[in-house]
DSSP file (Angstrom, degrees, kcal/mol; ACC not computed):
  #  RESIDUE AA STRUCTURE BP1 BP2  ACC     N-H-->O    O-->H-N    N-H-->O    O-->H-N    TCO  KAPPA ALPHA  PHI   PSI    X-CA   Y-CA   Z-CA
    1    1 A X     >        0   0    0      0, 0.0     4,-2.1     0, 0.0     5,-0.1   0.000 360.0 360.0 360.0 -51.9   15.0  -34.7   26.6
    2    2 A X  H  >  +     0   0    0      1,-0.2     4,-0.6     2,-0.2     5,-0.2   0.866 360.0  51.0 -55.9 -30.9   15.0  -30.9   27.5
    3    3 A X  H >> S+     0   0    0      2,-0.2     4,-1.6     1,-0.2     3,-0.9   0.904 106.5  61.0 -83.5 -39.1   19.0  -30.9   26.9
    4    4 A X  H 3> S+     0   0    0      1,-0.3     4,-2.1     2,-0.2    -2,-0.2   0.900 116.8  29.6 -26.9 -55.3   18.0  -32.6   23.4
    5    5 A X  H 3X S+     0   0    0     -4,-2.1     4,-0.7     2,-0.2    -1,-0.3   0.417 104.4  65.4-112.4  24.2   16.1  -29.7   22.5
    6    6 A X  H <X S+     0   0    0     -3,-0.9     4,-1.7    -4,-0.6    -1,-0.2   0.574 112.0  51.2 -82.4 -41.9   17.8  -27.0   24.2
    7    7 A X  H >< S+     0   0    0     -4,-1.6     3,-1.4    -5,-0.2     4,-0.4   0.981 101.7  54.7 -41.5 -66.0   20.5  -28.4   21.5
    8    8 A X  H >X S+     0   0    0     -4,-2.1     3,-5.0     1,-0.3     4,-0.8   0.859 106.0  51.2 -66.1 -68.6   18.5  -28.3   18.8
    9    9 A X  H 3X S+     0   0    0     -4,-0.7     4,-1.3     1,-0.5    -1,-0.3   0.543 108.5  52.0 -87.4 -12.3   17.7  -24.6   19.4
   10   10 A X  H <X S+     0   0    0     -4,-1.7     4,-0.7    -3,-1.4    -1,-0.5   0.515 105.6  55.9 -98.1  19.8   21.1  -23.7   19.6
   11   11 A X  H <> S+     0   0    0     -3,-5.0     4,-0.6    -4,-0.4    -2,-0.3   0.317 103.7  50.7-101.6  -7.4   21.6  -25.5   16.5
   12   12 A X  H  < S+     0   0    0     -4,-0.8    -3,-0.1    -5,-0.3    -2,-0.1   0.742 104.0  68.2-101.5 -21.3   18.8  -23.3   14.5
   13   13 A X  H  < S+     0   0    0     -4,-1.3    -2,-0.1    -5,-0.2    -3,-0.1   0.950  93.9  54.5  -8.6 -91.7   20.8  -20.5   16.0
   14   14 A X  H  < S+     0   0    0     -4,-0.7    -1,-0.2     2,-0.0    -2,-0.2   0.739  83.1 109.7 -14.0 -68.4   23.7  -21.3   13.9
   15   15 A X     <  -     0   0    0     -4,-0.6    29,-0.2     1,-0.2     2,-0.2   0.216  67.9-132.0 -70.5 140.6   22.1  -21.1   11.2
   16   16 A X  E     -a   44   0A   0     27,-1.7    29,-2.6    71,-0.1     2,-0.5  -0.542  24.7-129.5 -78.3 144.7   22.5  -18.2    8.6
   17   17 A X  E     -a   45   0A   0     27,-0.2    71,-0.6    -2,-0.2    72,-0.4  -0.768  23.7-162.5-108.7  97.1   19.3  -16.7    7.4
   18   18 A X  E     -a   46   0A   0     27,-2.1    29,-1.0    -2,-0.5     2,-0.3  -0.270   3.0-163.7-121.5 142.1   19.1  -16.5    3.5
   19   19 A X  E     -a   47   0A   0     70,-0.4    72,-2.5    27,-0.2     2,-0.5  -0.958   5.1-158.2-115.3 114.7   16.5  -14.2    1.7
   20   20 A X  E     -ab  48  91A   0     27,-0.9    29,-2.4    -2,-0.3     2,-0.5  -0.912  14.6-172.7-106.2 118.4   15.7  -14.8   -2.0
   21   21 A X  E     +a   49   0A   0     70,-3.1    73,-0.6    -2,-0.5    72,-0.5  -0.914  17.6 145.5-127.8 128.8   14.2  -11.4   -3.7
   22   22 A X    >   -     0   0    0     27,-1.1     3,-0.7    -2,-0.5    29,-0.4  -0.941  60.1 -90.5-153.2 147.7   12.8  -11.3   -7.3
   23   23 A X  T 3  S+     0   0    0     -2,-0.3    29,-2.0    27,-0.2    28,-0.4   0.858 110.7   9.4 -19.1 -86.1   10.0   -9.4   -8.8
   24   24 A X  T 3  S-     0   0    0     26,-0.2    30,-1.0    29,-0.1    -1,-0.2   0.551  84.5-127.2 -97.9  15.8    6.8  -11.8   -8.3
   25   25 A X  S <  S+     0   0    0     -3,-0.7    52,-0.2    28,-0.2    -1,-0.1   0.885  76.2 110.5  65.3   4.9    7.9  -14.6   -6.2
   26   26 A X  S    S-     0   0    0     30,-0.2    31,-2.9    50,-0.1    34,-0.1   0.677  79.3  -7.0-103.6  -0.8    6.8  -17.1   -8.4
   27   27 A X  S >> S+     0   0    0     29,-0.1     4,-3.3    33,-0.1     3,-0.9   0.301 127.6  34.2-144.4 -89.0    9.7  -19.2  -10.1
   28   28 A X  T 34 S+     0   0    0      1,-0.2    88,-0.0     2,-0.2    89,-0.0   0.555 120.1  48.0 -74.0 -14.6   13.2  -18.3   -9.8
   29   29 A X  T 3> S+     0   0    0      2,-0.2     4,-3.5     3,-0.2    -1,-0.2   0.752 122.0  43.8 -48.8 -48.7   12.9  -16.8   -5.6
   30   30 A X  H <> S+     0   0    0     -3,-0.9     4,-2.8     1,-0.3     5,-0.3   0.942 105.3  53.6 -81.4 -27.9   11.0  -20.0   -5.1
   31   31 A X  H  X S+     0   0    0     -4,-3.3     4,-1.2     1,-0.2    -1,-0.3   0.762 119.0  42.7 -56.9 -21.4   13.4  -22.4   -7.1
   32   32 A X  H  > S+     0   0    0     -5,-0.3     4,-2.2     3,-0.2     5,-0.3   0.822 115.6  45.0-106.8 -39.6   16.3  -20.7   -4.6
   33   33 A X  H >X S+     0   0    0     -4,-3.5     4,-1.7     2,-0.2     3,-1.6   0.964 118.6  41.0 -51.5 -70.2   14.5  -20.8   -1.6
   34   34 A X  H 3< S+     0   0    0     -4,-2.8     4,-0.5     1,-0.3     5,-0.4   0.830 119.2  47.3 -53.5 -52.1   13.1  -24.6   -2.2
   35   35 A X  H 3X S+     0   0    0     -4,-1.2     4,-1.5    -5,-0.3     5,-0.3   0.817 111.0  50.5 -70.4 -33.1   16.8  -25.8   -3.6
   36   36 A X  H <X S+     0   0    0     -4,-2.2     4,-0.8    -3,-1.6     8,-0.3   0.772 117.1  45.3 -82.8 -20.4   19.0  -23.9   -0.2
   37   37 A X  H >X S+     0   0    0     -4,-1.7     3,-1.3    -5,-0.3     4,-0.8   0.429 116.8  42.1 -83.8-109.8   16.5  -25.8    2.3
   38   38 A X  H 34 S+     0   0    0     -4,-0.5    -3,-0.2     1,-0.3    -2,-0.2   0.285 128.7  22.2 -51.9 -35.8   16.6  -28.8    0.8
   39   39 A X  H 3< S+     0   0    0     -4,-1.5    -1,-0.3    -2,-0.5     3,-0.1   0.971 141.3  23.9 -77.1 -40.2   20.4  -29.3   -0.1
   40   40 A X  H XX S+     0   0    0     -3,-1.3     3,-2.6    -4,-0.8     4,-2.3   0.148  84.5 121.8-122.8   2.7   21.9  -26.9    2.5
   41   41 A X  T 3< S+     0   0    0     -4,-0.8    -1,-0.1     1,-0.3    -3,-0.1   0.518  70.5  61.0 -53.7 -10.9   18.9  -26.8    5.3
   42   42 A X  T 34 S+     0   0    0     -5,-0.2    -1,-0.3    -3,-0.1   -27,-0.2   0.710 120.1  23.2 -89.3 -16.1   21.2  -28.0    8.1
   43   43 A X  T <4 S+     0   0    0     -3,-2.6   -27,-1.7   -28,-0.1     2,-0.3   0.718 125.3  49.8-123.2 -20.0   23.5  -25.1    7.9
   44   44 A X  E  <  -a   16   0A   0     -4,-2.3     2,-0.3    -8,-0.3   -27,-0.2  -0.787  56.9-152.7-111.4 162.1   20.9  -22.2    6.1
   45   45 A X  E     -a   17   0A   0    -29,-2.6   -27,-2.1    -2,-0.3     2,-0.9  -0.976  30.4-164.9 -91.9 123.4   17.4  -21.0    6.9
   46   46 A X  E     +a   18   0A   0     -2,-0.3     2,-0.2   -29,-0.2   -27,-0.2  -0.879  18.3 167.6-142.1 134.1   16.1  -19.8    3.6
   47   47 A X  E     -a   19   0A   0    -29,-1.0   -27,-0.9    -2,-0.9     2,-0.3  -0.693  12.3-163.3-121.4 164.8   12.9  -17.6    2.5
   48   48 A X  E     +a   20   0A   0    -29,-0.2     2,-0.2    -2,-0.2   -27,-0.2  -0.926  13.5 164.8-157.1 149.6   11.9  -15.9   -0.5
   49   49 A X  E     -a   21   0A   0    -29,-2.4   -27,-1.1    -2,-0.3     2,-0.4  -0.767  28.3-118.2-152.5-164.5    9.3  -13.1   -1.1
   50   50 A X  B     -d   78   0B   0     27,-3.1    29,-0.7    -2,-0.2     3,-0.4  -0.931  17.3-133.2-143.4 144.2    8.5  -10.5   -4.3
   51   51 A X  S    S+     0   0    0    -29,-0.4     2,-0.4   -28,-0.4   -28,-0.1   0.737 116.8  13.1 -84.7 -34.5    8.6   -6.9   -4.7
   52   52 A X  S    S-     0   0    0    -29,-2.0    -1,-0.4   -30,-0.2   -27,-0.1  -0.845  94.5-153.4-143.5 108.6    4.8   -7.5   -6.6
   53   53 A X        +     0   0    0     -2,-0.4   -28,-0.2    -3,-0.4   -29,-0.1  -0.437  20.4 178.1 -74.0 150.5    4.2  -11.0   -5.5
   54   54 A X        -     0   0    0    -30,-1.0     2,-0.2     1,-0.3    -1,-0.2   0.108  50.8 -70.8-123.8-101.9    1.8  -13.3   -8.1
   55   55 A X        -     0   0    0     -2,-0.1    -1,-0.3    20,-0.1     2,-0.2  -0.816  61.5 -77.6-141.7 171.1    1.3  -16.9   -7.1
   56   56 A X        -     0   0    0     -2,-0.2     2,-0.8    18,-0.2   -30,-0.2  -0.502  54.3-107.1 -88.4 163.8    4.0  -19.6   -7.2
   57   57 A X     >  -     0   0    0    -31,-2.9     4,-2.2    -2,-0.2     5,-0.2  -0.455  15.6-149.5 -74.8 102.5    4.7  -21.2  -11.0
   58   58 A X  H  > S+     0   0    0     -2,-0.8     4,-1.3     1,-0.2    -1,-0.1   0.797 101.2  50.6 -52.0 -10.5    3.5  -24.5  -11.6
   59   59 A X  H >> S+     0   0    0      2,-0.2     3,-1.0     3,-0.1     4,-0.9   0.934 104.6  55.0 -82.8 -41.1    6.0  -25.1  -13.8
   60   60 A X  H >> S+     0   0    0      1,-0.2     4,-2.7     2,-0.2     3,-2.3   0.965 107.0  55.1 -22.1 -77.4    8.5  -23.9  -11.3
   61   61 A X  H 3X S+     0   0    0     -4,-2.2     4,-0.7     1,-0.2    10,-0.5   0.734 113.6  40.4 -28.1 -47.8    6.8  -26.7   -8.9
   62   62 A X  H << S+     0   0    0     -4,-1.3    -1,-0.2    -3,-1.0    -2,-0.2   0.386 109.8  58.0 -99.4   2.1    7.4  -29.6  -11.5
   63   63 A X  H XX S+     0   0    0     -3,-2.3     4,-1.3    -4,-0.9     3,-0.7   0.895 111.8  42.6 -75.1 -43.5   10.7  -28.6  -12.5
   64   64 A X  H 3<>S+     0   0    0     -4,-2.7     5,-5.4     1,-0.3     4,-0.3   0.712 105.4  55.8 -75.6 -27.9   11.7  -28.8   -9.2
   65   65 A X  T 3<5S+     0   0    0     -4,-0.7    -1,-0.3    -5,-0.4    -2,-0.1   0.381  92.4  76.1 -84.0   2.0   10.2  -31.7   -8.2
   66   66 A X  T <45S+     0   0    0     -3,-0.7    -2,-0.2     3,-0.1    -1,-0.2   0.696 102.9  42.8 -79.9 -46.0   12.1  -33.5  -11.3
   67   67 A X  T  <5S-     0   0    0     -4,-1.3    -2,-0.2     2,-0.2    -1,-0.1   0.614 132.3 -94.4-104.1  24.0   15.2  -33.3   -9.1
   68   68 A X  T   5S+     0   0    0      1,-0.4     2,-0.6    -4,-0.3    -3,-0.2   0.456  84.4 124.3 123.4  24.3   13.4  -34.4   -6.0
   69   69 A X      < -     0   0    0     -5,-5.4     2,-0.5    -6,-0.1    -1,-0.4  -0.945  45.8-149.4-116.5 159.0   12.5  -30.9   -4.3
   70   70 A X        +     0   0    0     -2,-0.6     3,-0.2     1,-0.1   -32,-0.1  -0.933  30.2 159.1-101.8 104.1    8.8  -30.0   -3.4
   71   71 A X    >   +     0   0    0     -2,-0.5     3,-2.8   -10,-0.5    -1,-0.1   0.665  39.5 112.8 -90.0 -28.5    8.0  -26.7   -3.5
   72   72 A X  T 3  S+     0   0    0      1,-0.3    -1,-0.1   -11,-0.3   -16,-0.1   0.444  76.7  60.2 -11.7 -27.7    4.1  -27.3   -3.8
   73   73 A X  T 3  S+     0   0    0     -3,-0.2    -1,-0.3   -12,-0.1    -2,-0.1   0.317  83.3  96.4 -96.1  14.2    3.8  -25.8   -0.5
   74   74 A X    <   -     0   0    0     -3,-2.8     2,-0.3   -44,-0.0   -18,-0.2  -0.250  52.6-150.6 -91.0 173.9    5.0  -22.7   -0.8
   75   75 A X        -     0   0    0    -20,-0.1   -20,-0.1    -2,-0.0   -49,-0.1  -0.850  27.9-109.4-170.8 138.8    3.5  -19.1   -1.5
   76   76 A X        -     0   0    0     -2,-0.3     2,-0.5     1,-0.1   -51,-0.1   0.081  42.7-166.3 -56.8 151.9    4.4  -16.3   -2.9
   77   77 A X        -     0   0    0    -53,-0.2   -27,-3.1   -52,-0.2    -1,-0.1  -0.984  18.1-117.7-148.0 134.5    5.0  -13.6   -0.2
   78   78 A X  B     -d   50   0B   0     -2,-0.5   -27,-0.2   -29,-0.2   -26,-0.1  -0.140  26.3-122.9 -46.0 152.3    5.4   -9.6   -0.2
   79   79 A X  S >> S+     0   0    0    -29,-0.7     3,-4.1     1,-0.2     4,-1.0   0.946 108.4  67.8 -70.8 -51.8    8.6   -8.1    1.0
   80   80 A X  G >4 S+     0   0    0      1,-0.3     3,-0.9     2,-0.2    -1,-0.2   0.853  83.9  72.2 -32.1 -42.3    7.4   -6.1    3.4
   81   81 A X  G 34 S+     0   0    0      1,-0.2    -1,-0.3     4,-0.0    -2,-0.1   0.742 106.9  45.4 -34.3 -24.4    6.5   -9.6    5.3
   82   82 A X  G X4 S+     0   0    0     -3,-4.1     3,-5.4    -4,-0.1    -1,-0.2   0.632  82.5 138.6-110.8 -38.2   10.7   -9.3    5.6
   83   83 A X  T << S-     0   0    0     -4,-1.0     2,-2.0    -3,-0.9     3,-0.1   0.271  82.3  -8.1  -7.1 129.5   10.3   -5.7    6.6
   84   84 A X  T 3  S+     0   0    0      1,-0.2     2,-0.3     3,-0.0    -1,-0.3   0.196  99.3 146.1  86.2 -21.5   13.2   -5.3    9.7
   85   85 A X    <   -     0   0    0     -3,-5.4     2,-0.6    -2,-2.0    -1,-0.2  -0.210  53.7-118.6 -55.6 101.4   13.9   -9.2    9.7
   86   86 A X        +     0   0    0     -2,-0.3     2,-0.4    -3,-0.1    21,-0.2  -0.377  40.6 173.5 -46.2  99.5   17.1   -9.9   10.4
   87   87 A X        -     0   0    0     -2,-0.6    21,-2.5    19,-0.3   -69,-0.1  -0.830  34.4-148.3-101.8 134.2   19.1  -11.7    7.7
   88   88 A X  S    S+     0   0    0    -71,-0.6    21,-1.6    -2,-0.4     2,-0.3   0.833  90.7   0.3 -54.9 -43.5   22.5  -12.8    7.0
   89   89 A X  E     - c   0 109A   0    -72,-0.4   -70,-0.4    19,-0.2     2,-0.3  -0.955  62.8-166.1-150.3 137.9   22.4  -12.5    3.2
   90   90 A X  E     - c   0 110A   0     19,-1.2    21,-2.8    -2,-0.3     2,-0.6  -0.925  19.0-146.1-149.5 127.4   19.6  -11.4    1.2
   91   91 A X  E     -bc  20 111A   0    -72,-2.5   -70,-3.1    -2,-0.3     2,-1.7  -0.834  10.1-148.9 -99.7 108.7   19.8  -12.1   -2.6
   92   92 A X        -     0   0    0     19,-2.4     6,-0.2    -2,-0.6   -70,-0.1  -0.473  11.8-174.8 -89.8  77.8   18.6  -10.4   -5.4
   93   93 A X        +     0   0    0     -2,-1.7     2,-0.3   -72,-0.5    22,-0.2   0.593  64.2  20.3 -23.3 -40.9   17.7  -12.6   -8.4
   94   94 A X  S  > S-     0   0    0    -73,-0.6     4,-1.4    20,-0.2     5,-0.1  -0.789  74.3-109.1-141.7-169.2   16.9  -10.2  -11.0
   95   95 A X  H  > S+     0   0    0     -2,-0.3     4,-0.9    20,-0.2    -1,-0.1   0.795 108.4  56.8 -86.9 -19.4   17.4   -6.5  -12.2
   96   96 A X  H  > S+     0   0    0      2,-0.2     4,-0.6     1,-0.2    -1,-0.2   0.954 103.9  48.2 -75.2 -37.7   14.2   -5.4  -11.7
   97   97 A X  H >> S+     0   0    0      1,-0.2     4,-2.4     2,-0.2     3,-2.4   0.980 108.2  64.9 -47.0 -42.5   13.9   -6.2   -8.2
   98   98 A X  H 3< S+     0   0    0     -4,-1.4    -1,-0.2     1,-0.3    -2,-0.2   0.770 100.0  50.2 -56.7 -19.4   17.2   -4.5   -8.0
   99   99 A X  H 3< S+     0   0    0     -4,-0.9    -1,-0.3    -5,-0.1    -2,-0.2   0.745 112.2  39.6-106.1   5.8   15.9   -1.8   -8.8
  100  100 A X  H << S+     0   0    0     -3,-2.4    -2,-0.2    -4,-0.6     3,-0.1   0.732 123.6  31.2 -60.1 -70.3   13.1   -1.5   -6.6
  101  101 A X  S  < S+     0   0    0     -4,-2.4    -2,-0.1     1,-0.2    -3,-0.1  -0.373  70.5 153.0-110.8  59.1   14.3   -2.6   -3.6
  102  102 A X        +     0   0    0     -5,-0.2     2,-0.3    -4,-0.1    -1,-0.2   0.947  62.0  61.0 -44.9 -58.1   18.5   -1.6   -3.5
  103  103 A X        +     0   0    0     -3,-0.1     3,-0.1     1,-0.1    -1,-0.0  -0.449  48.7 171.8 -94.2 160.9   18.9   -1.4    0.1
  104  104 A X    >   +     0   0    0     -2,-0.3     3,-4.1     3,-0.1    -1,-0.1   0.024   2.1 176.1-138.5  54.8   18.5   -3.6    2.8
  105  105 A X  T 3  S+     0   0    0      1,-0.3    -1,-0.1     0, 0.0    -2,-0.0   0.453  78.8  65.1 -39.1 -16.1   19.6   -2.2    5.9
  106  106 A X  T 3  S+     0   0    0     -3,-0.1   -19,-0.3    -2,-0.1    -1,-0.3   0.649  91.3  82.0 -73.7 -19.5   18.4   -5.4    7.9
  107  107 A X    <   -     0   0    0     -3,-4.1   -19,-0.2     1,-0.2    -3,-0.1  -0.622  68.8-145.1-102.5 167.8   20.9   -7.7    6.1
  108  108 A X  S    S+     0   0    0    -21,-2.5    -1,-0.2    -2,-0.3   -19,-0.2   0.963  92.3  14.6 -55.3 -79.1   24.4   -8.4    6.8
  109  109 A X  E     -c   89   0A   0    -21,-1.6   -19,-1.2   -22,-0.0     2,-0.5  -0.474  63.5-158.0-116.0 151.3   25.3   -8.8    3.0
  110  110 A X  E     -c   90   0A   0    -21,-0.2     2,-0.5    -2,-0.2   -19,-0.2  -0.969  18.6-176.2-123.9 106.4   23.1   -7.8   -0.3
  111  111 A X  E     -c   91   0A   0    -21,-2.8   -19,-2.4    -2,-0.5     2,-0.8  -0.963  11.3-156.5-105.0 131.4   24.2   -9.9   -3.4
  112  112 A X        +     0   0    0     -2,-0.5     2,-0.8   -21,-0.2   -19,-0.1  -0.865  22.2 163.0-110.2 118.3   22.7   -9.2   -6.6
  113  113 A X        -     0   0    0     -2,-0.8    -2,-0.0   -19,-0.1   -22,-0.0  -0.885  23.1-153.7-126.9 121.5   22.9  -11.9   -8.8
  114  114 A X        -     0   0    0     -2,-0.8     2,-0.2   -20,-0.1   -20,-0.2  -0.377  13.7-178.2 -93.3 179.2   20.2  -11.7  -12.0
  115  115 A X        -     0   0    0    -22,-0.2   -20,-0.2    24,-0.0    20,-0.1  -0.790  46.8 -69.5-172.1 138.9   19.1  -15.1  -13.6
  116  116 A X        -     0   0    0     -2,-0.2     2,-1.0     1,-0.1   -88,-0.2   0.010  49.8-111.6 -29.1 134.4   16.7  -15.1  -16.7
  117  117 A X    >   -     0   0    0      1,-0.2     3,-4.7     3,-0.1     4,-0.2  -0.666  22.1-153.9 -69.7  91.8   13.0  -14.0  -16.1
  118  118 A X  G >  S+     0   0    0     -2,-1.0     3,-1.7     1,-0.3    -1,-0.2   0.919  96.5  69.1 -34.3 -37.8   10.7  -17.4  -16.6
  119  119 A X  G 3  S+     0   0    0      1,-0.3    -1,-0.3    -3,-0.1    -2,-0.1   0.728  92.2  52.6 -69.6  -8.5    8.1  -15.1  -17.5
  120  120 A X  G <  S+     0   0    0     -3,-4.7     2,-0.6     2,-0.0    -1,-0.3   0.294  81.9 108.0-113.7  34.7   10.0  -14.0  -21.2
  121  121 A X    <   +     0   0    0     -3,-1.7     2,-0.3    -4,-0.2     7,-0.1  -0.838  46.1 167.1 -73.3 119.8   10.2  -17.8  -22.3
  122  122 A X        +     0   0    0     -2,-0.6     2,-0.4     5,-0.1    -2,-0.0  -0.756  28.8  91.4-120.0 173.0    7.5  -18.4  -25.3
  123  123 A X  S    S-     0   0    0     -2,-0.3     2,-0.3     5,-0.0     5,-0.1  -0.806  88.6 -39.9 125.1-171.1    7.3  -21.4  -27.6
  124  124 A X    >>  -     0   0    0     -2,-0.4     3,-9.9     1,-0.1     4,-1.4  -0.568  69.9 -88.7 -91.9 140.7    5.0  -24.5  -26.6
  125  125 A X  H 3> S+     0   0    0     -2,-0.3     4,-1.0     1,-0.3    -1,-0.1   0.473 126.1  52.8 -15.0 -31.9    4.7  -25.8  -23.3
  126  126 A X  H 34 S+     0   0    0      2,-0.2    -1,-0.3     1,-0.1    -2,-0.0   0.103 110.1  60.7-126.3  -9.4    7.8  -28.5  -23.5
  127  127 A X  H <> S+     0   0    0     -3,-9.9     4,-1.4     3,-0.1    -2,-0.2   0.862 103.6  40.8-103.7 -14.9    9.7  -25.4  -24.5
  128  128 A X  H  < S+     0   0    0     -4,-1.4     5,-0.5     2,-0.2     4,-0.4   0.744 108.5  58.7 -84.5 -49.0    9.3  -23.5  -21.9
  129  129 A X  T  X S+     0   0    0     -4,-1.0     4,-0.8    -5,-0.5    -1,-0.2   0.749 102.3  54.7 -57.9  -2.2    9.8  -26.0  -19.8
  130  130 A X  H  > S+     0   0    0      2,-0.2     4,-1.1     1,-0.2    -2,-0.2   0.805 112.8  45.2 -95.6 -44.6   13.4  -26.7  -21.3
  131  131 A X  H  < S+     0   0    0     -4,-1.4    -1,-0.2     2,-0.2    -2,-0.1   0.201 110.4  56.2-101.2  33.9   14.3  -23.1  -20.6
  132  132 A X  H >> S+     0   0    0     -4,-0.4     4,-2.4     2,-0.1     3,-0.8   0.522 106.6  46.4 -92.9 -57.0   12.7  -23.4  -17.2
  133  133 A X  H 3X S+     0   0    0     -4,-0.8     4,-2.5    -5,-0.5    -2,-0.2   0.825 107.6  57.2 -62.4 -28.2   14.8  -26.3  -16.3
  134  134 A X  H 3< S+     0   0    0     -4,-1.1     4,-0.4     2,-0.2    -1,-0.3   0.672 106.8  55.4 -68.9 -36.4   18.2  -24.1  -17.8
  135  135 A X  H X> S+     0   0    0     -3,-0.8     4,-2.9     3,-0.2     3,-0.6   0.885 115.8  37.3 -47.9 -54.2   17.0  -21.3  -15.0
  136  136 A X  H >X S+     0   0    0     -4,-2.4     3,-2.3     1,-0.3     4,-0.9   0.946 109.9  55.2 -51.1 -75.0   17.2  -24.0  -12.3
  137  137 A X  H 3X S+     0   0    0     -4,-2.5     4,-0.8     1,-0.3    -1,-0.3   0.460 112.5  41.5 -34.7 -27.8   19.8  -25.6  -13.3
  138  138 A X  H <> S+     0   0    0     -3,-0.6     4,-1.5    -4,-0.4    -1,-0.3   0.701 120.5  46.2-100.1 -27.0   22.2  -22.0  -13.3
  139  139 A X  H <X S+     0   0    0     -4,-2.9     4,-2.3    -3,-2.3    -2,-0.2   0.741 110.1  56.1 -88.1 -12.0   20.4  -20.9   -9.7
  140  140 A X  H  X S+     0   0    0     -4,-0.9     4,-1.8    -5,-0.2    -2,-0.2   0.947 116.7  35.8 -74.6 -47.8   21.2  -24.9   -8.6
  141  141 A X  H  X S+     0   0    0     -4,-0.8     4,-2.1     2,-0.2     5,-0.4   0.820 116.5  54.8 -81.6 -42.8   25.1  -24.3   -9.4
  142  142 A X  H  X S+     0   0    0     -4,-1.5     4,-4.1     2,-0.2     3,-0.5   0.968 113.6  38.8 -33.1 -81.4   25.0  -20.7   -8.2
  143  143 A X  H  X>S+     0   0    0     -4,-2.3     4,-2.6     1,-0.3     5,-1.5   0.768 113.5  53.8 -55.7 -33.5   23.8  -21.7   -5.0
  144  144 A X  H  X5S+     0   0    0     -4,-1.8     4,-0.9     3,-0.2     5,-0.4   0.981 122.6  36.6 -73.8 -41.0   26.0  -25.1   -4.6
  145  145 A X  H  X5S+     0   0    0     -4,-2.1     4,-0.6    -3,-0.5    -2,-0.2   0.963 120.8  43.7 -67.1 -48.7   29.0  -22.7   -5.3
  146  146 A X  H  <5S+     0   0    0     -4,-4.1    -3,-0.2    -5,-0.4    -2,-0.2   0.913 136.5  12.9 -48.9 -44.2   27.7  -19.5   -3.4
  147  147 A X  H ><5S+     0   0    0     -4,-2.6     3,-0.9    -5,-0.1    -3,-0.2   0.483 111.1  78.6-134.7 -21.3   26.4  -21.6   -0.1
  148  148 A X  H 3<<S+     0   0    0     -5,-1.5    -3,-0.1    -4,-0.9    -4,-0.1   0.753  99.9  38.2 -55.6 -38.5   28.0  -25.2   -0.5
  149  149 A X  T 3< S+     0   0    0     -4,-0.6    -1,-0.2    -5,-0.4    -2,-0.1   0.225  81.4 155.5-109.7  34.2   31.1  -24.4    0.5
  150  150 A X    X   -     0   0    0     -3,-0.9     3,-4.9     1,-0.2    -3,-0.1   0.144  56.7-115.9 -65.4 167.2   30.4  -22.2    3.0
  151  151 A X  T 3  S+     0   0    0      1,-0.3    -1,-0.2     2,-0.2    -3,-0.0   0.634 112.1  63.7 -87.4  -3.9   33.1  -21.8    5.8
  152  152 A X  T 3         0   0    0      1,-0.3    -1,-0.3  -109,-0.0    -2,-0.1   0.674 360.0 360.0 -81.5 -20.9   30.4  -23.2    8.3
  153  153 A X    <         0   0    0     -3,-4.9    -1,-0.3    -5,-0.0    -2,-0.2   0.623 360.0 360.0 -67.7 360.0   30.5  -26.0    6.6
């Protein structure tokens, strides 16, 4: 049993540690965090925080939970929480963060990759949810391209 989990910890090793950075930390950070543990969770460790963190989006939550991840437990988190952490990749979702936080001497690799703000979708509820689900849907295919075929696999 100790060589069981002496395994396991050199199996959490492995793992690259993925950072997801967007303005508040409530929808599209959490949609990338939720969506790289759940598809890609054997081979990444994956976090998300805000440069001015709110709360996470319920619509975020039920978007996600249409295509079977649970984010419901999550919470929005400062960066500073990140402060010195070592990461493999840390990702920057939108242009504002990017312009806030540019460097990140603690990661390997910085990617900035912007995605629509949930917060400038109007219209009624069931429209916003439609161009909530078109946010996922482009950070779901990002990430299965970005991190799916990673050479680790």
């Amino acid at each position: 049993m100790r060589e069981q989990s002496r395994i396991n910890q050199l199996e959490m090793a492995k793992k690259e540690r993925v950072l997801f950075v967007c303005t508040q930390n409530a929808g599209r950070s959490q949609m990338a965090e939720g969506y790289l543990r759940a598809r890609y969770g054997d081979r990444f460790e994956a976090f998300s925080a805000g440069t001015n963190p709110t709360a996470v989006s319920r619509r975020a939550i039920l978007v996600m939970k249409e295509i079977g991840v649970d984010i419901s437990g999550h919470r929005s988190k400062p960066l500073d929480e990140f402060a010195g952490t070592e990461m493999d990749v840390v990702v920057i979702l939108c242009d504002h963060a990017s312009a806030l936080c540019p460097v990140f001497p603690w990661a390997g690799e910085t990617i900035h990759k912007a995605f629509q703000d949930p917060g400038t979708l109007s219209g009624t509820n069931e429209e916003i949810l439609v161009g909530l689900r078109s946010i996922r849907d482009e950070i779901t295919r990002w990430i299965d391209r970005e991190f799916g075929n990673s050479p680790s696999a």
